[in-house]
C-alpha positions in Angstrom: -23.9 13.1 -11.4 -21.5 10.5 -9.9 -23.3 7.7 -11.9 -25.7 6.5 -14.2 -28.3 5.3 -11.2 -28.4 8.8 -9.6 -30.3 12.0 -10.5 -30.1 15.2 -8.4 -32.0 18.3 -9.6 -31.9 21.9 -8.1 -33.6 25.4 -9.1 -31.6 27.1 -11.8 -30.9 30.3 -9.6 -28.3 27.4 -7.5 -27.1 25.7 -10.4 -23.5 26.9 -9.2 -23.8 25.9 -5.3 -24.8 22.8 -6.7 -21.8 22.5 -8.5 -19.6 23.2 -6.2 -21.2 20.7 -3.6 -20.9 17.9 -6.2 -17.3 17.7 -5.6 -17.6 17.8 -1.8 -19.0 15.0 0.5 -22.4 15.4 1.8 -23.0 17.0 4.9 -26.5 15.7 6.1 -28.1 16.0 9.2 -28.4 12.5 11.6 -31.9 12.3 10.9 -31.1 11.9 7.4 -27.9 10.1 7.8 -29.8 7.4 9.6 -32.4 7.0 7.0 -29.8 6.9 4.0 -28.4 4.2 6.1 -31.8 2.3 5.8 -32.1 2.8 1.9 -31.8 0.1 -0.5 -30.3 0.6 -3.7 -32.3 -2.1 -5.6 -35.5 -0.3 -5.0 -36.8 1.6 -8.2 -37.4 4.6 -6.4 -36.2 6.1 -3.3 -36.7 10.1 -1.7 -35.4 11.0 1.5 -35.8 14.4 2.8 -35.8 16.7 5.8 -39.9 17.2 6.6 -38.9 21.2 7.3 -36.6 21.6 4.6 -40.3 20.2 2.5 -42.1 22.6 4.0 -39.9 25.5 3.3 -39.4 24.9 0.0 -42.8 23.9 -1.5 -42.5 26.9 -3.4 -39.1 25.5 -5.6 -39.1 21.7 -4.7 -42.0 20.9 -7.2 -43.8 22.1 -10.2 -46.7 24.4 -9.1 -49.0 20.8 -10.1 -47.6 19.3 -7.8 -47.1 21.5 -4.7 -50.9 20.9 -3.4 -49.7 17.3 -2.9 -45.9 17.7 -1.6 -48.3 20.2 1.0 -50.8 17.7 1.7 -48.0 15.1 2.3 -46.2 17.2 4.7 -49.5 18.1 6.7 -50.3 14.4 7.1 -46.5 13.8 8.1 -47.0 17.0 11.0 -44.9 19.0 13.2 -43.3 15.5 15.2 -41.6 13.7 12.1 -37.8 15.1 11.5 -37.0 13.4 8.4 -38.8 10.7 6.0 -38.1 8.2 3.0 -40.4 7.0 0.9 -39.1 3.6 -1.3 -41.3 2.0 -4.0 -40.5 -1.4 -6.0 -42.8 -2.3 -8.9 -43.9 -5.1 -9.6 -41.7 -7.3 -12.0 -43.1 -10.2 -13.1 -39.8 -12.4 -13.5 -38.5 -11.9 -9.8 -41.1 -9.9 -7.6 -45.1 -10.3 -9.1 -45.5 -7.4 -6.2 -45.6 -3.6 -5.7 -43.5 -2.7 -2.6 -43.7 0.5 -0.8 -42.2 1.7 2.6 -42.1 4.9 4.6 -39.4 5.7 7.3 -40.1 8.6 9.6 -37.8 9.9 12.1 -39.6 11.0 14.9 -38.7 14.8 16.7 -37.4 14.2 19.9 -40.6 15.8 21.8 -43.1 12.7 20.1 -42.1 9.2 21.1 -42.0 7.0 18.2 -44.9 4.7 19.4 -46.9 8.1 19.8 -45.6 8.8 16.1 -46.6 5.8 14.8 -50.4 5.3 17.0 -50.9 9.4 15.0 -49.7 8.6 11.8 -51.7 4.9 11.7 -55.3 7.2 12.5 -54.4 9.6 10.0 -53.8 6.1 7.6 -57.7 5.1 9.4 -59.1 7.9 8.1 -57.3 8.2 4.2 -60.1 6.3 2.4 -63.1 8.1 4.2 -61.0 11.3 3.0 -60.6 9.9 -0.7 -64.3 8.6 -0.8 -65.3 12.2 0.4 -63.4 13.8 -2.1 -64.7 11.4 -5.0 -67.8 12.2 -4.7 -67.2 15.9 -5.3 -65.2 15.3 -8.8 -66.9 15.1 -12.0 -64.6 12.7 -14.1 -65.0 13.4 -17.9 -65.7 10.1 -19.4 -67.3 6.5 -17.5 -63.9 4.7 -17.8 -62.9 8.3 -15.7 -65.4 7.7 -13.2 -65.1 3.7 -12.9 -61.3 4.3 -12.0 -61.7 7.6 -9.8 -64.9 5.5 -8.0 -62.7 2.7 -7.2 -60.4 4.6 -5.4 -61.5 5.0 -2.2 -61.7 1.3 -2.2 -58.0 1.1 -3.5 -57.3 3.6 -0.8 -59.0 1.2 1.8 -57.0 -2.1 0.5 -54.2 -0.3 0.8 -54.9 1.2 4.7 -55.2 -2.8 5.7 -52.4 -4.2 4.4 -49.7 -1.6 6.0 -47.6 -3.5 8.3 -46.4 -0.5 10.8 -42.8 -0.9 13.1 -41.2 1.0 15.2 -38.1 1.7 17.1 -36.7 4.4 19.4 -36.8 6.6 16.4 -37.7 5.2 13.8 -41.4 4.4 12.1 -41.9 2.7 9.2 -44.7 1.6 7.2 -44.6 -0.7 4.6 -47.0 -2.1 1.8 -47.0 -5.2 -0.3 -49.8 -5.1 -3.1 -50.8 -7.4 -6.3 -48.6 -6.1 -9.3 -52.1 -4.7 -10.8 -52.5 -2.3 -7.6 -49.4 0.2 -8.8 -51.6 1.2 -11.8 -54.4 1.5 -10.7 -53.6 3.8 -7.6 -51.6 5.8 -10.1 -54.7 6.2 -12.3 -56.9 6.9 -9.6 -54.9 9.7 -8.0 -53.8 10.9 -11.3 -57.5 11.0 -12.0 -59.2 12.2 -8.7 -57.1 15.3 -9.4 -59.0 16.7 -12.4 
């Protein structure tokens, strides 16, 4: 770890590759290159990553909780995005009152970006229908359970309409800016609608 601001994890079986590469500098692809480029160090949270490398790795990226999700993400994503970031700000009430989210996609060199981004923006359509569908097949175990899982769909929807959506040659990015009260409650909810 090079400092006290960055974490890096690996399975265990490469804990001596990943050694080794610590001392060496990073040899990334362009597609990430370009989107390290973009990141901001002030955000709380950044994750940059090649979509196949995702893909192939479901299996040892995540814990098995979490692999449905890291799946689901790289299904919505699809076969035409190379490489993606996702960078979250929350909310601080001093300097920003507001939760800040943005996704960069690198587009594959067979999708145009504006395709890339007119695909991914339906898929974004379609999210709260999805979560509203899903909602109504869960059976949440209390009523403050049910009152958070039942709002989500609505969250989901809020969130769908305030995406701003850009695009270059090869780049697409999506960003959100929500009330500070919006990060917990979509964390609830999707923490939630998983039971």
């Amino acid at each position: 770890v090079p400092d006290s601001r960055t974490v890096a994890s690996a399975p265990k079986s490469m804990v001596e590759t990943f050694l080794e590469a610590a001392d060496r500098p990073l040899d990334a692809s362009e597609g990430l290159e370009t989107l390290l480029s973009r990141t901001d160090s002030l955000r709380h949270f950044t994750v940059v990553a090649e979509i196949e490398d995702l893909r192939n790795g479901v299996e040892t990226l995540v814990p098995e909780r979490a692999r449905r999700l890291l799946t689901g993400v790289v299904d919505l994503l699809g076969d035409n995005v190379e490489t993606a970031s996702w960078s979250f700000h929350l909310a601080d009430a001093e300097q920003n009152p507001r939760l800040f989210t943005e996704v960069v996609v690198r587009n594959q060199t067979t999708r145009s970006a504006g395709n890339l981004a007119r695909d991914l923006q339906k898929q974004l359509e379609n999210w709260p229908r999805e979560m509203l569908d899903l909602v109504r097949k869960i059976r949440p175990e209390s009523t403050g359970h049910a009152k958070v899982v039942g709002r989500f769909p609505a969250m989901a929807q809020a969130v769908a309409e305030s995406i701003w959506e850009s695009h270059t040659q090869r780049l697409v990015s999506f960003r959100v800016d929500l009330p500070a009260k919006a990060a917990p409650n979509l964390a609830a909810g999707g923490l939630l609608d998983r039971k």
